[in-house]
C-alpha positions, -999 to +999 in steps of 0.1 A: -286-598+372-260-573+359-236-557+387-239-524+386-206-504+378-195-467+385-176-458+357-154-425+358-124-408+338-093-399+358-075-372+349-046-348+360-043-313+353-004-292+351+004-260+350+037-251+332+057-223+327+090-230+305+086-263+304+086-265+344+060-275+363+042-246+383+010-262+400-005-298+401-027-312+421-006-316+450+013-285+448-024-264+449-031-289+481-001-280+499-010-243+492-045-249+506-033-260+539-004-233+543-031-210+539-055-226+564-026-237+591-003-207+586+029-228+581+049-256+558+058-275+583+023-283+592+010-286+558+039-310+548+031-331+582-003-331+571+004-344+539+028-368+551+060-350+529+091-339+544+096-302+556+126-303+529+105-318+499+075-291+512+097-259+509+116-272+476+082-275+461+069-238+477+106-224+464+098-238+426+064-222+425+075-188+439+105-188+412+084-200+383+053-174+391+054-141+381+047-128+416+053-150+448+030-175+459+042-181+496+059-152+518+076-169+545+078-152+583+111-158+600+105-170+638+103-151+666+082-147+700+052-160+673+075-185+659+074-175+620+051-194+598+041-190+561+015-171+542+000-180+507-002-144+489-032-129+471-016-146+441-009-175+458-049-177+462-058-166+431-036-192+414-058-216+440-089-204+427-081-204+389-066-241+392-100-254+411-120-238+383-105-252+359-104-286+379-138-284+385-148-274+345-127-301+331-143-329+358-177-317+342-169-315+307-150-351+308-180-364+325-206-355+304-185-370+271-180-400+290-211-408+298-216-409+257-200-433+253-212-465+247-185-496+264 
């Protein structure tokens, strides 16, 4: 008896401006979970990354984007944070569409194949 396989296609998606890299997978997760915890520091923890790395990556986005992605809050009695702007999320949504279009265009060519 055959062993049954799950075959897939792997692929990774950039955005550039200038030849710089704007947003990538892990740049759009890092904005996902400063806009659902409110902060770097707890997104980068999350994603086991440095605060340093974390910021350097949030500082390259909001320099290569046309409008900010992340506004950061100094601290304070509430302690400052971080909040992913209405472009930040709209740069979220148009990456995951994208994502998501490209995952079921590859798949459906890939399953015409015949190896």
């Amino acid at each position: 008896m055959a062993k049954k396989t799950k075959n897939n296609v792997v692929f990774r998606i950039w955005f550039f401006v200038d030849d710089e890299k704007l947003l990538g997978k892990g740049r759009v997760e890092l904005l996902e979970r400063i806009e659902k915890g409110g902060s770097i520091a707890s997104a980068a923890k999350e994603m086991k990354m440095s605060y340093r790395q974390a910021w350097q990556m949030v500082s390259e986005m909001n320099q290569r984007a046309r409008k900010k992605l992340v506004v950061k809050q100094l601290g304070g009695k509430s302690g400052g944070g971080a909040t992913v702007t209405e472009e930040g999320k709209e740069a979220i949504k148009c990456f995951r569409e994208l994502e998501n279009k490209t995952r079921m265009f590859l798949e459906k060519e890939y399953k015409k194949l015949k190896f």
